[in-house]
PDB file of N, H, CA, C and O in Angstrom:
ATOM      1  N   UNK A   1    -171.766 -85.262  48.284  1.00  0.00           N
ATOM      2  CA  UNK A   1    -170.742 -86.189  48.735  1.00  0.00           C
ATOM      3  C   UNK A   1    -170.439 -85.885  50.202  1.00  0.00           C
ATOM      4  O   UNK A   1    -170.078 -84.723  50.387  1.00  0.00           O
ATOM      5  N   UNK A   2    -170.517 -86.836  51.530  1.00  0.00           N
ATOM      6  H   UNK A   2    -170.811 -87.780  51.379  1.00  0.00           H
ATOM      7  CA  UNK A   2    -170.109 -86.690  52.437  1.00  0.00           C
ATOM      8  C   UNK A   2    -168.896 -86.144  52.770  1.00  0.00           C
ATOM      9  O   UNK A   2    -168.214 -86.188  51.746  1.00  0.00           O
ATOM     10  N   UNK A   3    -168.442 -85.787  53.422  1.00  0.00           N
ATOM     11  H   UNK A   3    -168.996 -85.752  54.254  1.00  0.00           H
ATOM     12  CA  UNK A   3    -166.826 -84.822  53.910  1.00  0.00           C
ATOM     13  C   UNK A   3    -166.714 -85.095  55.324  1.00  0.00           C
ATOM     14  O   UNK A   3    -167.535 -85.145  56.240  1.00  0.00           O
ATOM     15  N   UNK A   4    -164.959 -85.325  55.209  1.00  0.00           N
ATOM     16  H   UNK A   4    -164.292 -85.285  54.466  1.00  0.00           H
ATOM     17  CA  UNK A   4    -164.612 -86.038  56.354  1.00  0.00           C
ATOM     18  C   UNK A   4    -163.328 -85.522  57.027  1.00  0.00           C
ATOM     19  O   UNK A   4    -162.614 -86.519  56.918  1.00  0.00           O
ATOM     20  N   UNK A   5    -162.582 -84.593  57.655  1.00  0.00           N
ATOM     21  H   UNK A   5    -163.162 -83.783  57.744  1.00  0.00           H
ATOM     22  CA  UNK A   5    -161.761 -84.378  57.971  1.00  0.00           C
ATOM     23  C   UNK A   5    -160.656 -84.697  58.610  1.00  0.00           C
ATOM     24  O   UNK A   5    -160.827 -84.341  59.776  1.00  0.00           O
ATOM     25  N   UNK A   6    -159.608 -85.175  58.486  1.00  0.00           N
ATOM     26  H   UNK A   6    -159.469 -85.464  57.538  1.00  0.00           H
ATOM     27  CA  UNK A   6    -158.908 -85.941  59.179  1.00  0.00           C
ATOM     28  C   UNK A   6    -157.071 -85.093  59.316  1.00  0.00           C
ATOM     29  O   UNK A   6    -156.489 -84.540  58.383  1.00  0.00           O
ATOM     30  N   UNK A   7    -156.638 -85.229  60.499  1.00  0.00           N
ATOM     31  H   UNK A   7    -157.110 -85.678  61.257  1.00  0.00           H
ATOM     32  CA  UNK A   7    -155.795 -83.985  60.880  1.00  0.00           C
ATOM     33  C   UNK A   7    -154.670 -84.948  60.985  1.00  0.00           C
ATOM     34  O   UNK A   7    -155.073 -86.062  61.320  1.00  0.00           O
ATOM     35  N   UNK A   8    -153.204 -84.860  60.780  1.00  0.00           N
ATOM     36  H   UNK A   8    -152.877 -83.955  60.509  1.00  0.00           H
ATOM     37  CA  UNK A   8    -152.252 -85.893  61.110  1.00  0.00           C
ATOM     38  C   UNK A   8    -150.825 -84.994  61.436  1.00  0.00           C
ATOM     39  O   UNK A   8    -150.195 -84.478  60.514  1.00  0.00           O
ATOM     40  N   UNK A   9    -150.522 -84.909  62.457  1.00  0.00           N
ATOM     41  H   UNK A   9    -151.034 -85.328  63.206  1.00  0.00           H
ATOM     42  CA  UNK A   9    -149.705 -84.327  62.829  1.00  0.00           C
ATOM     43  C   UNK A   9    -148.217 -85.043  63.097  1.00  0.00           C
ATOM     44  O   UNK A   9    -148.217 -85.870  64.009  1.00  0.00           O
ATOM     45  N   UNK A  10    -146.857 -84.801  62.353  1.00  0.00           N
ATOM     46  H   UNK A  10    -146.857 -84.129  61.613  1.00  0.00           H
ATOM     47  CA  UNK A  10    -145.585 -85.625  62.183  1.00  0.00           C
ATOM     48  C   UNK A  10    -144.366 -84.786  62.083  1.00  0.00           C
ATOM     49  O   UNK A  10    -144.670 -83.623  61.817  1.00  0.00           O
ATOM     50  N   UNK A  11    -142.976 -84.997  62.217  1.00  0.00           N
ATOM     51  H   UNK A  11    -142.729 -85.942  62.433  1.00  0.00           H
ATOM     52  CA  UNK A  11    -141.960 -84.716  62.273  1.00  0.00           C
ATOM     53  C   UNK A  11    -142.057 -84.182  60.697  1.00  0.00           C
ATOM     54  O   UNK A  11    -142.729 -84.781  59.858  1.00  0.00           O
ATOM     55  N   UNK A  12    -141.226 -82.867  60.381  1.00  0.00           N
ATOM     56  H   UNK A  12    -140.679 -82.380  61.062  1.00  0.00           H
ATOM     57  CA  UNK A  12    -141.098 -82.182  59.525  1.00  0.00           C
ATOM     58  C   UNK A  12    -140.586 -82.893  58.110  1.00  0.00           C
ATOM     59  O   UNK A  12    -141.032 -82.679  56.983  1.00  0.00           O
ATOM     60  N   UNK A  13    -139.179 -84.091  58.624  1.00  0.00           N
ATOM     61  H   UNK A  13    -138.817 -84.265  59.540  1.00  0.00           H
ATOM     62  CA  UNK A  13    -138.664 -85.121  58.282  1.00  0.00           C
ATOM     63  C   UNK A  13    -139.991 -85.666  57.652  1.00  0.00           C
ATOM     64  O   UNK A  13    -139.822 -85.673  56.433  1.00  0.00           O
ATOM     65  N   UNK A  14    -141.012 -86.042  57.915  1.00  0.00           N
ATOM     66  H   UNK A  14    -141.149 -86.036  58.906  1.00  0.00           H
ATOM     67  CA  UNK A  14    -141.715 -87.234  57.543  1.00  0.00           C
ATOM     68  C   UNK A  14    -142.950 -86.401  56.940  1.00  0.00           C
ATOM     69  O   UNK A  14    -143.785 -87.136  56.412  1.00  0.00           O
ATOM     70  N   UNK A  15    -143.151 -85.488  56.915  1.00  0.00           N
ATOM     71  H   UNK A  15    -142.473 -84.891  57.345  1.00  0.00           H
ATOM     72  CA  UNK A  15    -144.219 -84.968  56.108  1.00  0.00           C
ATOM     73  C   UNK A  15    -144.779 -85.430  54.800  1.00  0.00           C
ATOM     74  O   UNK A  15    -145.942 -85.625  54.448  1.00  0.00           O
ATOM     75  N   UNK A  16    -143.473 -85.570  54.085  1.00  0.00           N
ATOM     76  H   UNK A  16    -142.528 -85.412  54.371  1.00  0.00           H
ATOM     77  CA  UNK A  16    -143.867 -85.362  52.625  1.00  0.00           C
ATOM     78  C   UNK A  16    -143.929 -86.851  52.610  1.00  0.00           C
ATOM     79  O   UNK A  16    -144.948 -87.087  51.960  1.00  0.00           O
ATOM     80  N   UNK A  17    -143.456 -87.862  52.932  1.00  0.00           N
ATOM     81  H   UNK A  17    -142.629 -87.671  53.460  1.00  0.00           H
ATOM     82  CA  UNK A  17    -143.753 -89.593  53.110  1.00  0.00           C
ATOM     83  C   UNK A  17    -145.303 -89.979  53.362  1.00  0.00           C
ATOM     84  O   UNK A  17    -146.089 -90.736  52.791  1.00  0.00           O
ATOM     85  N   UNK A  18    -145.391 -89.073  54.533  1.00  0.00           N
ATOM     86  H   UNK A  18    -144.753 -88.458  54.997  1.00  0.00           H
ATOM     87  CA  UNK A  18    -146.864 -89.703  55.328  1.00  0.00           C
ATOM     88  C   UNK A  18    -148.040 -89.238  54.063  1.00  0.00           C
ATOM     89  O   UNK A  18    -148.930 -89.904  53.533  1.00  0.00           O
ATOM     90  N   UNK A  19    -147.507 -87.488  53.813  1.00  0.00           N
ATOM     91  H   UNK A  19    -146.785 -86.948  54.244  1.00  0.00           H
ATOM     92  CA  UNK A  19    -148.896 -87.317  52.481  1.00  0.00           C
ATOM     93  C   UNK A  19    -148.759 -88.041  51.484  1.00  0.00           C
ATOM     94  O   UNK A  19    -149.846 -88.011  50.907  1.00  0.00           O
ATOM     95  N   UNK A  20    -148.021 -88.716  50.902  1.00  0.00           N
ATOM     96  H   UNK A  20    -147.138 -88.741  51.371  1.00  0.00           H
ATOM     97  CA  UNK A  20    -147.910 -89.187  49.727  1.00  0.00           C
ATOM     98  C   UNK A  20    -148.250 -90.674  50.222  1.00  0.00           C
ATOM     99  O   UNK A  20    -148.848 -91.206  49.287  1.00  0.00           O
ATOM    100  N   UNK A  21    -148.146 -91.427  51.116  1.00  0.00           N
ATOM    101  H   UNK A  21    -147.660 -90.994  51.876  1.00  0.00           H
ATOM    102  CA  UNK A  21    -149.178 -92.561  51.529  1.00  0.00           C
ATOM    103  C   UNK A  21    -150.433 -92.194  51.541  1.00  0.00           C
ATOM    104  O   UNK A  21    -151.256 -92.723  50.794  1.00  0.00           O
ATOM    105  N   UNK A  22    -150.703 -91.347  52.295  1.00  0.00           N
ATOM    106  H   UNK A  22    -150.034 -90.918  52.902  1.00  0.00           H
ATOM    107  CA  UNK A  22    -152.286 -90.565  52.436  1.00  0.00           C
ATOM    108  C   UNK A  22    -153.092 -90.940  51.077  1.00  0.00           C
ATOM    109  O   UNK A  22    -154.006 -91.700  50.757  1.00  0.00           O
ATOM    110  N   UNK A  23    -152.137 -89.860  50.374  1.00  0.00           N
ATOM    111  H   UNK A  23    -151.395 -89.242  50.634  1.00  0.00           H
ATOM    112  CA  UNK A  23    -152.725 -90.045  49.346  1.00  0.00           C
ATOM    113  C   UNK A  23    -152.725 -91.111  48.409  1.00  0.00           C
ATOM    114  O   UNK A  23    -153.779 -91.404  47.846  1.00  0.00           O
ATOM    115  N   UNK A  24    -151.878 -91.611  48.217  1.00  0.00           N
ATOM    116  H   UNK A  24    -151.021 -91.374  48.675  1.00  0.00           H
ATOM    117  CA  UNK A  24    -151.580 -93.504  48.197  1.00  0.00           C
ATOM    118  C   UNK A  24    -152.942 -94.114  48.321  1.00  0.00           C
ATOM    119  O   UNK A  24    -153.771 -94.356  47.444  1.00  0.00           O
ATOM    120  N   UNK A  25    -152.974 -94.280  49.431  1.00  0.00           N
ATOM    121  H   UNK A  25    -152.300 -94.084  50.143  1.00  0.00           H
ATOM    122  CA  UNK A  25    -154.087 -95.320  50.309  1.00  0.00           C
ATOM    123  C   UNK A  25    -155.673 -94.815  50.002  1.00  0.00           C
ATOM    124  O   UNK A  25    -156.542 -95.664  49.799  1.00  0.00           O
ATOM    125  N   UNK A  26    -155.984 -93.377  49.983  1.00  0.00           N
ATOM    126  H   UNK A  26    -155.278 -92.688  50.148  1.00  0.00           H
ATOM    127  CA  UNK A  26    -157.238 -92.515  49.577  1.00  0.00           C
ATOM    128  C   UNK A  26    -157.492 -92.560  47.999  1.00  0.00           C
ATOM    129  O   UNK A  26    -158.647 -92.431  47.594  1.00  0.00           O
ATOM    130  N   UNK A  27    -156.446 -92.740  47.107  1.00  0.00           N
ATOM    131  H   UNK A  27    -155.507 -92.845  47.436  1.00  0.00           H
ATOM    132  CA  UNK A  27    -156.750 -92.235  46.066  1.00  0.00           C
ATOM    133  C   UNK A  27    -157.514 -93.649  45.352  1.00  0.00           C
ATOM    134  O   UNK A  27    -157.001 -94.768  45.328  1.00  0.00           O
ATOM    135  N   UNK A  28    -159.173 -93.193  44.658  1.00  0.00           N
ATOM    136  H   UNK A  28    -159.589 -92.284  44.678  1.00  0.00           H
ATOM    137  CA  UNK A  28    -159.910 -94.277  44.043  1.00  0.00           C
ATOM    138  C   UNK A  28    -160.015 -94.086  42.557  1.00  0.00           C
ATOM    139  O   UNK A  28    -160.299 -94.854  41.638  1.00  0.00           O
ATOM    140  N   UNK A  29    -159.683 -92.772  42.621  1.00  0.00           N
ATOM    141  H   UNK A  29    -159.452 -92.148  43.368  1.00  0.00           H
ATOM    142  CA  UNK A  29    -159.503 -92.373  41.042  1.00  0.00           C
ATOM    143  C   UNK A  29    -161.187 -91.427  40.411  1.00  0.00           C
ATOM    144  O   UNK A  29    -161.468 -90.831  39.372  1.00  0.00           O
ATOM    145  N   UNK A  30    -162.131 -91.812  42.006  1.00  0.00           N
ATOM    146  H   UNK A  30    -161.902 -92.297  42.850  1.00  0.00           H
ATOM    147  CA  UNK A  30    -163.646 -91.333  41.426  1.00  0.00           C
ATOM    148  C   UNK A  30    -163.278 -89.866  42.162  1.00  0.00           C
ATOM    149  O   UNK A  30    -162.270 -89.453  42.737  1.00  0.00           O
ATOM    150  N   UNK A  31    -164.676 -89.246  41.840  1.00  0.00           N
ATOM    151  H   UNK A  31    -165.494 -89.581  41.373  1.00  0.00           H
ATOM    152  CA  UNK A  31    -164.916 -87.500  42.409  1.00  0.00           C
ATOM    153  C   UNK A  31    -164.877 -87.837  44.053  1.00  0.00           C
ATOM    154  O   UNK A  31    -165.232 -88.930  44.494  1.00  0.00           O
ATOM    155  N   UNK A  32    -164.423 -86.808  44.839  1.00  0.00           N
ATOM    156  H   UNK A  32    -164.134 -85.920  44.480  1.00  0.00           H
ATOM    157  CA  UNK A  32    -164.668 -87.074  46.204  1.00  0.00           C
ATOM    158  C   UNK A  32    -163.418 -87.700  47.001  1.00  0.00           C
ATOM    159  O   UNK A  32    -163.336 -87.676  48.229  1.00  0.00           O
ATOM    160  N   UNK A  33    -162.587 -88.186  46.264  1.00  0.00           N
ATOM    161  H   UNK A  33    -162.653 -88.205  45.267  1.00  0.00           H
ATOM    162  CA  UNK A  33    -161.482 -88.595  46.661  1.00  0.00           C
ATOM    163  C   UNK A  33    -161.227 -87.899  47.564  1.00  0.00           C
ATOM    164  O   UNK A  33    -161.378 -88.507  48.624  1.00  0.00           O
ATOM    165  N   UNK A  34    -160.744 -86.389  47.751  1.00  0.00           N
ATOM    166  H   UNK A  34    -160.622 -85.895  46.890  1.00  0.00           H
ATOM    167  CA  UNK A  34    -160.324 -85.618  48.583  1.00  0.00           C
ATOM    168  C   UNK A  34    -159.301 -84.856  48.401  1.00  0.00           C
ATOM    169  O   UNK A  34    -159.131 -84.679  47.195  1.00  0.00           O
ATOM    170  N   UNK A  35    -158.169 -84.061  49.351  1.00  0.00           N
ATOM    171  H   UNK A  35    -158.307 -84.205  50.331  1.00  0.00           H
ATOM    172  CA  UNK A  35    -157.011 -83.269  49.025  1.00  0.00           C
ATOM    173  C   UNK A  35    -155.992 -83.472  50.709  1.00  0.00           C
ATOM    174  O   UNK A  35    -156.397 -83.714  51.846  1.00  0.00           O
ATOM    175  N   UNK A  36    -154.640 -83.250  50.194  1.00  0.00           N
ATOM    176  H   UNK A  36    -154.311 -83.053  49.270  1.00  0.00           H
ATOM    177  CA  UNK A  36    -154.005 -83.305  51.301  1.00  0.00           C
ATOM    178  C   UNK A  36    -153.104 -82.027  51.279  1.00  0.00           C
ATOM    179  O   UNK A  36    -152.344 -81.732  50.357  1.00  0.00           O
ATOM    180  N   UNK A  37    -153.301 -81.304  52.438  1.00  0.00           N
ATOM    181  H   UNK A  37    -153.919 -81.544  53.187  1.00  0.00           H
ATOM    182  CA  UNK A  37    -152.116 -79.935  52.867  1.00  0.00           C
ATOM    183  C   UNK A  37    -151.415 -80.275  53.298  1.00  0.00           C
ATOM    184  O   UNK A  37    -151.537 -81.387  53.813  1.00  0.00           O
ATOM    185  N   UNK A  38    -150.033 -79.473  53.406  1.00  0.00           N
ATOM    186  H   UNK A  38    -149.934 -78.570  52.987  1.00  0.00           H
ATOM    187  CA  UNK A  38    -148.867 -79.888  54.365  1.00  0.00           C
ATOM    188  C   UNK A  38    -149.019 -78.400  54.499  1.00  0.00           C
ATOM    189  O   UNK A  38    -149.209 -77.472  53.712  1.00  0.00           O
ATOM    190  N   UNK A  39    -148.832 -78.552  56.042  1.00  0.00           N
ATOM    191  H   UNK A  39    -148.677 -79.305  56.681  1.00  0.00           H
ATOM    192  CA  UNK A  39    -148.500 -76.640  56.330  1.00  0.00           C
ATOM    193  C   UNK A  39    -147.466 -77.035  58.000  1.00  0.00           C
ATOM    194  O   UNK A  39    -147.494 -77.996  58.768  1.00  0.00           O
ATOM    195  N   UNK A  40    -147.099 -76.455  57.988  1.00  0.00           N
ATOM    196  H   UNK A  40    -147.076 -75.674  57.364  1.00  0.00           H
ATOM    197  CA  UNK A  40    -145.719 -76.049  59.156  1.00  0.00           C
ATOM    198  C   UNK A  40    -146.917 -75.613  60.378  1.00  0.00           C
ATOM    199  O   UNK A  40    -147.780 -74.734  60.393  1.00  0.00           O
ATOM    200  N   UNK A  41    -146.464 -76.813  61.498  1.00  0.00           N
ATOM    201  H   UNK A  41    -145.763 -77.526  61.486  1.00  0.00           H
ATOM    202  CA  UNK A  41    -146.941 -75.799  62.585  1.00  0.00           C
ATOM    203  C   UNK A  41    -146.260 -75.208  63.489  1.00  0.00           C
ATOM    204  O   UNK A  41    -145.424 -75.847  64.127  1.00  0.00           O
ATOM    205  N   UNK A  42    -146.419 -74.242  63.658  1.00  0.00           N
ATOM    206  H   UNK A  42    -147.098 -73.722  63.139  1.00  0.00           H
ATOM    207  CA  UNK A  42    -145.311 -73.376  64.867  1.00  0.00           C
ATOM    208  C   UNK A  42    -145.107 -73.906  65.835  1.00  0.00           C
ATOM    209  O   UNK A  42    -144.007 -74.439  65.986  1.00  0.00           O
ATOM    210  N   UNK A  43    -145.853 -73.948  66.614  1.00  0.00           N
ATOM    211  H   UNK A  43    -146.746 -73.514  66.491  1.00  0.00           H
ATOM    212  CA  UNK A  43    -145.694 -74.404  68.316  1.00  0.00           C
ATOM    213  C   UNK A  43    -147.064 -75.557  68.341  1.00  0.00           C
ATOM    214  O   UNK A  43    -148.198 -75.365  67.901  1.00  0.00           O
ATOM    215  N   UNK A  44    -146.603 -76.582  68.899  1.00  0.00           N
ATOM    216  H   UNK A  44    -145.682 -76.738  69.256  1.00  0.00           H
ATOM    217  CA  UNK A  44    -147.675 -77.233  70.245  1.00  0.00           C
ATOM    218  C   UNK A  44    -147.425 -77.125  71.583  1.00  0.00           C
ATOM    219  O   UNK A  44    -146.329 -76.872  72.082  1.00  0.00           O
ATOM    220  N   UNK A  45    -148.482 -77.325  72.177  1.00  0.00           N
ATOM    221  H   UNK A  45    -149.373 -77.531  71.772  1.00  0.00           H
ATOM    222  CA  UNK A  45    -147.940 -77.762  73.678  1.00  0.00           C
ATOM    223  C   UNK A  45    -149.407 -78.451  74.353  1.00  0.00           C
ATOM    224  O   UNK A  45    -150.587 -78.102  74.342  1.00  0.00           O
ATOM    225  N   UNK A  46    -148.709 -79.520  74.888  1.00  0.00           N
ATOM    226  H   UNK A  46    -147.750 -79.803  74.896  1.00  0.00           H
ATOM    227  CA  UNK A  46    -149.998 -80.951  75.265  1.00  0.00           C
ATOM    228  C   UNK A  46    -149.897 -79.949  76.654  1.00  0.00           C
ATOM    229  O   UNK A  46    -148.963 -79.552  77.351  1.00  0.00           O
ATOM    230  N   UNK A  47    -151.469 -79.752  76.663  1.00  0.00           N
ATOM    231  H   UNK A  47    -152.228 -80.074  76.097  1.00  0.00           H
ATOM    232  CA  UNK A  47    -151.676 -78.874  77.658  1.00  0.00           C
ATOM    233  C   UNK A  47    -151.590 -80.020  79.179  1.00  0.00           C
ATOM    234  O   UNK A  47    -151.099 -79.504  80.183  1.00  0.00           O
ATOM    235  N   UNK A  48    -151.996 -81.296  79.272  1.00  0.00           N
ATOM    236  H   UNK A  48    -152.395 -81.715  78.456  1.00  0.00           H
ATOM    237  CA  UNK A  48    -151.965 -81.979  80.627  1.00  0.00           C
ATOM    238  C   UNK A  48    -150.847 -81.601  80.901  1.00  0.00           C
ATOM    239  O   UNK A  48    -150.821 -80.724  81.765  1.00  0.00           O
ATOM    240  N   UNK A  49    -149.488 -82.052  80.334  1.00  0.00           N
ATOM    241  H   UNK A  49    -149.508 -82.764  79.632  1.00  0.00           H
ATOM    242  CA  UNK A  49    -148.108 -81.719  80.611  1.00  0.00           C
ATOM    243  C   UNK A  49    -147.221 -80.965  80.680  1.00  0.00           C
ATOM    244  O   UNK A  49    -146.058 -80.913  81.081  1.00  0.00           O
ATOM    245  N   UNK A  50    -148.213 -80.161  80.057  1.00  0.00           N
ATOM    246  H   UNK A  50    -149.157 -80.204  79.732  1.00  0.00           H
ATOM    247  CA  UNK A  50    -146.887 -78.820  79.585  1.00  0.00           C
ATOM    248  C   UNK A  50    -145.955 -78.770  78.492  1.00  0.00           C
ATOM    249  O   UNK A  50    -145.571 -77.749  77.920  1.00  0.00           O
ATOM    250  N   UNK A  51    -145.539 -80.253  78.190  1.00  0.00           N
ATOM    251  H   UNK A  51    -145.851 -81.082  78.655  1.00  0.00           H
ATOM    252  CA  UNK A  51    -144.884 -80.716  76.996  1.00  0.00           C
ATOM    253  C   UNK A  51    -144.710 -79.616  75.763  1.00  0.00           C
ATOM    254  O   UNK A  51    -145.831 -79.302  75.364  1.00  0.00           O
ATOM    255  N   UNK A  52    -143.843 -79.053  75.163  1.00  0.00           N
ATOM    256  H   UNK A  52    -142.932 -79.307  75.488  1.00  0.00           H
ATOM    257  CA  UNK A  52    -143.688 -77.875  74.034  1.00  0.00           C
ATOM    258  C   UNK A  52    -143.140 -78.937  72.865  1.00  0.00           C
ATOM    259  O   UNK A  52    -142.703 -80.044  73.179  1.00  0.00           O
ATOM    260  N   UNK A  53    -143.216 -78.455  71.424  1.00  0.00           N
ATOM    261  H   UNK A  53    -143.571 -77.555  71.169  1.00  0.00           H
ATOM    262  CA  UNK A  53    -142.572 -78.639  70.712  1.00  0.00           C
ATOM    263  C   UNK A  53    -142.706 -80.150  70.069  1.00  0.00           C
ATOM    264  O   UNK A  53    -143.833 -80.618  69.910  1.00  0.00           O
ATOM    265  N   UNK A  54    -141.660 -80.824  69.743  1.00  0.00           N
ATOM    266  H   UNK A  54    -140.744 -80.443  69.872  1.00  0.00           H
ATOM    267  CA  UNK A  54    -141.531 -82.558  69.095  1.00  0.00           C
ATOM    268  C   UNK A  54    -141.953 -83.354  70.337  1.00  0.00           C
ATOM    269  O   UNK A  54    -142.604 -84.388  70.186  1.00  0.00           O
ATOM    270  N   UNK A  55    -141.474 -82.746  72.045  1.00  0.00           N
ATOM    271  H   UNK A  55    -140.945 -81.907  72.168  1.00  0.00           H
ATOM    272  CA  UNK A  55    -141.953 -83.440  73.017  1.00  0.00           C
ATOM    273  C   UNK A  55    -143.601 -83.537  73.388  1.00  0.00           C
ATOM    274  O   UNK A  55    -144.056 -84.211  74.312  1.00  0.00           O
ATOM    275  N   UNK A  56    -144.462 -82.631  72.367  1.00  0.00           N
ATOM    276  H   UNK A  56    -144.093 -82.084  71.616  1.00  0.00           H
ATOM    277  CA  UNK A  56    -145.986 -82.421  73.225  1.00  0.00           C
ATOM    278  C   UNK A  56    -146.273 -83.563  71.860  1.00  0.00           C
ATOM    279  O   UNK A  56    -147.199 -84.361  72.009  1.00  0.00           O
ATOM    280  N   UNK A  57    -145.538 -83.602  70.681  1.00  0.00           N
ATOM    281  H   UNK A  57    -144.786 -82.954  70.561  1.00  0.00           H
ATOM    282  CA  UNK A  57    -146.630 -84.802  69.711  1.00  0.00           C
ATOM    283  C   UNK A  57    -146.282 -86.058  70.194  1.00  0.00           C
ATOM    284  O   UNK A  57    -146.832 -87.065  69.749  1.00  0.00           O
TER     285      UNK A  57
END
């Protein structure tokens, strides 16, 4: 089965909404469907700007 990775990065607030569409919208019910993590990320920072934090997503 092909494998496809896809990364989605959101307000802490909206985590558990966005996976449960994810998985919503992905789920076919066959093998291969896939899996969704939620994990906490510590820090960003959009390196062009410097931007830290809720301001670099």
């Amino acid at each position: 089965i092909p494998k496809v990775k896809v990364e989605v990065l959101t307000g802490s607030e909206d985590a558990e909404r966005v996976a449960g569409l994810i998985a919503e919208s992905a789920r076919t019910g066959q093998i291969g469907d896939g899996k969704v993590w939620v994990t906490a990320v510590d820090r960003a920072i959009r390196i062009r700007t410097g931007e830290m934090g809720d301001d670099a997503l």
